[in-house]
N, CA, C and O atoms as a printed pandas DataFrame, in Angstrom:
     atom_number atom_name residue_name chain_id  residue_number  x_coord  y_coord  z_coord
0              1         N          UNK        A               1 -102.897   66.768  104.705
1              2        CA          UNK        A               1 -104.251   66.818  104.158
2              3         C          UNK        A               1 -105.002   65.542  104.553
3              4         O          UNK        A               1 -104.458   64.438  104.548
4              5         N          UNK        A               2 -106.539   65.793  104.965
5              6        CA          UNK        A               2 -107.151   64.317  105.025
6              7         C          UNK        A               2 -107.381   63.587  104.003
7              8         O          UNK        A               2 -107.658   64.049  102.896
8              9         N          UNK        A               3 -107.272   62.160  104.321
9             10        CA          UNK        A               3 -106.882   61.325  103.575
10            11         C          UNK        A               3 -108.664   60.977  102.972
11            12         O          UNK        A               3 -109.655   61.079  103.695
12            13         N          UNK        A               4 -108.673   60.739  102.126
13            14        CA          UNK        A               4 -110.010   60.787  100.883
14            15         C          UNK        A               4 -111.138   59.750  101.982
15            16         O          UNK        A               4 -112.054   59.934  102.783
16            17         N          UNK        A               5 -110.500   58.817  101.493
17            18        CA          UNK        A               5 -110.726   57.291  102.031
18            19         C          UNK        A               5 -110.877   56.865  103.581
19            20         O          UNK        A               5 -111.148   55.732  103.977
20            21         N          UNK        A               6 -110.653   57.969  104.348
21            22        CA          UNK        A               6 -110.924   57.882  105.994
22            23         C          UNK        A               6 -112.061   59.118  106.003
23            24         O          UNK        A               6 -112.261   59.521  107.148
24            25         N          UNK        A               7 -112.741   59.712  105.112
25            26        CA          UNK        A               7 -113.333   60.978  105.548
26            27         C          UNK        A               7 -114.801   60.100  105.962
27            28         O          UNK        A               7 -115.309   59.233  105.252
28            29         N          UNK        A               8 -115.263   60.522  107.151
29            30        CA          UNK        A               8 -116.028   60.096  108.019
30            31         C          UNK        A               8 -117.411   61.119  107.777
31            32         O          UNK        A               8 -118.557   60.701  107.617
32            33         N          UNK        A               9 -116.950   62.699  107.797
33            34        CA          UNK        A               9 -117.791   63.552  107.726
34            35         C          UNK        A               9 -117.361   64.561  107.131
35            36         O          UNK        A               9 -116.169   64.866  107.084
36            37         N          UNK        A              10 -118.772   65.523  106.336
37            38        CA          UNK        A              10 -118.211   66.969  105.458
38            39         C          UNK        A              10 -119.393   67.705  105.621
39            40         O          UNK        A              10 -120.484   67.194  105.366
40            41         N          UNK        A              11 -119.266   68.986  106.068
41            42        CA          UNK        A              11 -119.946   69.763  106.144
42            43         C          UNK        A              11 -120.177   70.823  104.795
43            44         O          UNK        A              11 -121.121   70.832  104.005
44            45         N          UNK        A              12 -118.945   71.718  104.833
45            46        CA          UNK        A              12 -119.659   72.393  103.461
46            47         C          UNK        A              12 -118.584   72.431  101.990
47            48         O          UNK        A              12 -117.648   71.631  101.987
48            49         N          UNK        A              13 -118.722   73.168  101.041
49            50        CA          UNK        A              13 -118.517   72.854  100.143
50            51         C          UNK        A              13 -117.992   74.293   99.549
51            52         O          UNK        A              13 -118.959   75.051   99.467
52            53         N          UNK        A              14 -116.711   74.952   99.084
53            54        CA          UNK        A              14 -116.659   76.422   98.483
54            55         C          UNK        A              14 -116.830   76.281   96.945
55            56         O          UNK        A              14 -116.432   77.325   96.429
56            57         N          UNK        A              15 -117.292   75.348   95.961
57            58        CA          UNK        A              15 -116.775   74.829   95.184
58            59         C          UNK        A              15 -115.589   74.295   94.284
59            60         O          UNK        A              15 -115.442   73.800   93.166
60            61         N          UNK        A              16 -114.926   74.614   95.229
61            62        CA          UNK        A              16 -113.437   73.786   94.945
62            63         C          UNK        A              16 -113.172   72.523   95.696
63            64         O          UNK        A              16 -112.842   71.461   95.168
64            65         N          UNK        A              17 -113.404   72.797   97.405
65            66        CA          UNK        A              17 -112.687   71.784   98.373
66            67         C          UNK        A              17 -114.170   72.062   99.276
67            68         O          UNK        A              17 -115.016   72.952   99.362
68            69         N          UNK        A              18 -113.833   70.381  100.022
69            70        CA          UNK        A              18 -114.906   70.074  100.960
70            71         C          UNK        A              18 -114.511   70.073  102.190
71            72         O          UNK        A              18 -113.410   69.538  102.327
72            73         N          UNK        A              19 -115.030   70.504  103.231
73            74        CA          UNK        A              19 -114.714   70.908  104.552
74            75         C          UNK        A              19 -114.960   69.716  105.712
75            76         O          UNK        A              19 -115.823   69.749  106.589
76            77         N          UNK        A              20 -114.015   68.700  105.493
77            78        CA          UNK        A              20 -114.518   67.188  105.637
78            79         C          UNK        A              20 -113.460   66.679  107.736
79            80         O          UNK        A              20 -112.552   67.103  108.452
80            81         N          UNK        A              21 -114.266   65.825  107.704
81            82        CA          UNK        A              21 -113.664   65.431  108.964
82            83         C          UNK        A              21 -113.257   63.828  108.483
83            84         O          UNK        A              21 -114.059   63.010  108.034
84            85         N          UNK        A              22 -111.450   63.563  108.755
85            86        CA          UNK        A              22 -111.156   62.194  108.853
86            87         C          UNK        A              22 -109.878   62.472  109.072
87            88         O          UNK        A              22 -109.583   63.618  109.412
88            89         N          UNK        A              23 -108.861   61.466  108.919
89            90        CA          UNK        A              23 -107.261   61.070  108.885
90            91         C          UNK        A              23 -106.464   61.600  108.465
91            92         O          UNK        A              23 -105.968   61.169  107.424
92            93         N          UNK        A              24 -106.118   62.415  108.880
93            94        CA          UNK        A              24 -104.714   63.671  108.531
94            95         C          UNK        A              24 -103.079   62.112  108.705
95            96         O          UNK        A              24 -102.832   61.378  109.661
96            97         N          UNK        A              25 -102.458   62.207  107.493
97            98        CA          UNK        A              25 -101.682   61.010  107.616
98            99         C          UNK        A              25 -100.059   62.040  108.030
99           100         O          UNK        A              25  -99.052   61.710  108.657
100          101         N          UNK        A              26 -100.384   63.156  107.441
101          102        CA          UNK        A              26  -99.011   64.107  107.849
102          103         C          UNK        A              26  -99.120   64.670  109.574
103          104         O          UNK        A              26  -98.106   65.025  110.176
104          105         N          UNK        A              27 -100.346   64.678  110.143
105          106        CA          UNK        A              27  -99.995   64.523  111.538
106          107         C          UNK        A              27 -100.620   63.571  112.455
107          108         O          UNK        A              27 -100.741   63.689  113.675
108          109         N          UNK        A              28 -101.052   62.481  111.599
109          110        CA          UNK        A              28 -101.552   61.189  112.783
110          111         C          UNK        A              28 -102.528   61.282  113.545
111          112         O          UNK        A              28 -102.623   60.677  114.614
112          113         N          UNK        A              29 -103.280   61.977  113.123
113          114        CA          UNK        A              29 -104.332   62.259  114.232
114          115         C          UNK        A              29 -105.169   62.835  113.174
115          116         O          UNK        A              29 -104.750   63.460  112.199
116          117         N          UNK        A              30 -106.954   62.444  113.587
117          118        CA          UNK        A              30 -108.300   62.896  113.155
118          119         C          UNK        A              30 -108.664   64.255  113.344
119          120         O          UNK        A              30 -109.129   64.773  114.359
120          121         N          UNK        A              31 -108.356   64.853  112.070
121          122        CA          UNK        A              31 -109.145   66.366  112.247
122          123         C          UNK        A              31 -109.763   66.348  111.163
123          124         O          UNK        A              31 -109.827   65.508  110.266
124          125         N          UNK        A              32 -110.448   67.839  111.379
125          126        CA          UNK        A              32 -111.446   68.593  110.392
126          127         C          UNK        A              32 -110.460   69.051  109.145
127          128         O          UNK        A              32 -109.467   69.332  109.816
128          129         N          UNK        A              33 -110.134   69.272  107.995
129          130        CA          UNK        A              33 -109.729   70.297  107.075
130          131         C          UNK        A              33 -110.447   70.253  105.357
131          132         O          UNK        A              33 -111.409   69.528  105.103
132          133         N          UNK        A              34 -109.797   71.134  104.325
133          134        CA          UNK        A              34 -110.491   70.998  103.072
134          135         C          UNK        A              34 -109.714   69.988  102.021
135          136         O          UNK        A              34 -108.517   69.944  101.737
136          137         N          UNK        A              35 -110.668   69.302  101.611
137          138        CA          UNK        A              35 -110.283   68.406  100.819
138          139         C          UNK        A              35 -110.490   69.021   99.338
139          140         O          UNK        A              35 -111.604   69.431   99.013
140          141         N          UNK        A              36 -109.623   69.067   98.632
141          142        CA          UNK        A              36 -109.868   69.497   96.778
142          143         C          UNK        A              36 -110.709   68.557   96.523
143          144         O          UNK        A              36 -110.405   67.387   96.757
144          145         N          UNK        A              37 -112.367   69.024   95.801
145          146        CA          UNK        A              37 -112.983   68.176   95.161
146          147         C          UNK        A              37 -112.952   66.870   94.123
147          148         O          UNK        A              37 -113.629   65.846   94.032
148          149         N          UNK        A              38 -112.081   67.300   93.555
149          150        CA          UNK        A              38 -110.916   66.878   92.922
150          151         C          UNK        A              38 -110.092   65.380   93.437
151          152         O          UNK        A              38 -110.318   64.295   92.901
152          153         N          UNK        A              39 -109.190   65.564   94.483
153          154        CA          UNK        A              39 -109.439   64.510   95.421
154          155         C          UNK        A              39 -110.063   63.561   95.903
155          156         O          UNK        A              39 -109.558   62.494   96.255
156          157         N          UNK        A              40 -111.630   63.969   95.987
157          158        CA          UNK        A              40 -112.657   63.192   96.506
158          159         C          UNK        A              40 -112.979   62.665   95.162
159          160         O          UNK        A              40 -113.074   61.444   95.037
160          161         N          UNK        A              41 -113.120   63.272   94.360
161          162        CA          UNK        A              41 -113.346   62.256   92.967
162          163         C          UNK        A              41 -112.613   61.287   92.089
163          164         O          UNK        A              41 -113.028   60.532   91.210
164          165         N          UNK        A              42 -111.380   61.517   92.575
165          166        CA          UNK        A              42 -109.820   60.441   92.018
166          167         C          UNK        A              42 -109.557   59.675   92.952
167          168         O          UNK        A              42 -108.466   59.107   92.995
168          169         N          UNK        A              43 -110.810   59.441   94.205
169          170        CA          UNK        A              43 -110.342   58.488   95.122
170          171         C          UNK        A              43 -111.812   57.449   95.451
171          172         O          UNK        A              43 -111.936   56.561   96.294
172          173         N          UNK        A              44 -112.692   57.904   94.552
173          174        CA          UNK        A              44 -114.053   57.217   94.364
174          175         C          UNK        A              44 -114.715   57.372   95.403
175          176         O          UNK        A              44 -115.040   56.353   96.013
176          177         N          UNK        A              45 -115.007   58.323   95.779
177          178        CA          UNK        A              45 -115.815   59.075   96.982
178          179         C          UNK        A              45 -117.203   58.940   96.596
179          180         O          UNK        A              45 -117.885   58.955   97.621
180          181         N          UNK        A              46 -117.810   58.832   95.709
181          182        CA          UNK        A              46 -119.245   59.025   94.822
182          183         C          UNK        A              46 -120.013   59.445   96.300
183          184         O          UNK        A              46 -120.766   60.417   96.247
184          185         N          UNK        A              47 -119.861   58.796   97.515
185          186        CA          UNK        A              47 -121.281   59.105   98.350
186          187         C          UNK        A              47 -121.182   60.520   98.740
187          188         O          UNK        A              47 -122.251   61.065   99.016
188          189         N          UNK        A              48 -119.833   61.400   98.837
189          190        CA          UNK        A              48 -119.402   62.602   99.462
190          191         C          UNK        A              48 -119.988   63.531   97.774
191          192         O          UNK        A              48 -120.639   64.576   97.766
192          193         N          UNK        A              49 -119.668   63.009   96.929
193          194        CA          UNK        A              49 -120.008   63.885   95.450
194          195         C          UNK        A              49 -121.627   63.875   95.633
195          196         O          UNK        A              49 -122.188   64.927   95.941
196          197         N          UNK        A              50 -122.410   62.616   95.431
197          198        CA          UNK        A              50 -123.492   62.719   95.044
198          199         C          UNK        A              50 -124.911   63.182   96.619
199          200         O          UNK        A              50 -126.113   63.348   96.830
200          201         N          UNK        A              51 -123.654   63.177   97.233
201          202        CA          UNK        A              51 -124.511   63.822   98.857
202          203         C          UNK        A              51 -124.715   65.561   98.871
203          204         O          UNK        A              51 -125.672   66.154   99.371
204          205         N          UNK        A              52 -123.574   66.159   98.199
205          206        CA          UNK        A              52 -123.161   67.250   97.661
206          207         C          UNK        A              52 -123.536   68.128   96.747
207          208         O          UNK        A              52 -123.469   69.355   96.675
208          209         N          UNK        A              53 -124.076   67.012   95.832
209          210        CA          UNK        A              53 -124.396   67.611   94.507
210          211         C          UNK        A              53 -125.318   66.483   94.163
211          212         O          UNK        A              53 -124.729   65.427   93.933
212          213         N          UNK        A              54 -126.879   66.446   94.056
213          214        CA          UNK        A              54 -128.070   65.695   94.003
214          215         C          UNK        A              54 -128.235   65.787   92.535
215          216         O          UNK        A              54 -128.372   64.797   91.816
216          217         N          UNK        A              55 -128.222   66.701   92.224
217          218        CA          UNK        A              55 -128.373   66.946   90.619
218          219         C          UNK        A              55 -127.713   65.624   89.911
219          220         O          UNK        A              55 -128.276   64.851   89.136
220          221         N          UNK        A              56 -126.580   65.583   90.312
221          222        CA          UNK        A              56 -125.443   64.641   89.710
222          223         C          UNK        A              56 -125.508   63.291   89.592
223          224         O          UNK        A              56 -124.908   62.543   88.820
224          225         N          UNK        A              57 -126.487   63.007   90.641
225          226        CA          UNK        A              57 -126.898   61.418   90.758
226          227         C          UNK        A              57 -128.391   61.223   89.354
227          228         O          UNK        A              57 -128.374   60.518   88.345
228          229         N          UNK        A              58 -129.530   62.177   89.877
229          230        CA          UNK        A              58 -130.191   62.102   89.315
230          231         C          UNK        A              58 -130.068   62.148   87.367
231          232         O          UNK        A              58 -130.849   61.787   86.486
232          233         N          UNK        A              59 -128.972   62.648   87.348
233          234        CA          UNK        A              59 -128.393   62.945   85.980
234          235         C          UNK        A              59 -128.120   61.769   84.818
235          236         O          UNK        A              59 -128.272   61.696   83.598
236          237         N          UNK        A              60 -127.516   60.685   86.130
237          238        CA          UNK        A              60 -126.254   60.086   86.170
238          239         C          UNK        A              60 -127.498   58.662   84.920
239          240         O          UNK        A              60 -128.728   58.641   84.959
240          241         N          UNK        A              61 -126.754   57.882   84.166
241          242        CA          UNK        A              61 -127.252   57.392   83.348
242          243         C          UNK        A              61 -127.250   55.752   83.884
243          244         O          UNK        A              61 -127.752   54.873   83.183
């Protein structure tokens, strides 16, 4: 799975997992795959969440 913290780029979103481009550490090499949202939020991603979901920033206190 790509690693949270190397994701470079994400295209879309199913609401579960994000369809992100960075560091696959189980095969060493930079690809595309889905990241659990979930993931991106237990690894302090905020720019991939709030790029994603605008509502969430504007919300945010």
């Amino acid at each position: 799975m790509i690693d949270p913290e190397t994701i470079e780029e994400w295209e879309e979103c199913d609401g579960e997992a994000v369809s992100c481009y960075g560091f696959d550490p189980d095969t060493g090499e930079w690809a595309w795959g889905w990241v659990p949202l979930e993931n991106i939020e237990e690894n302090g991603r905020t720019d991939i969440l709030d790029a994603l979901f605008p509502v969430r920033r504007e919300g945010a206190v």
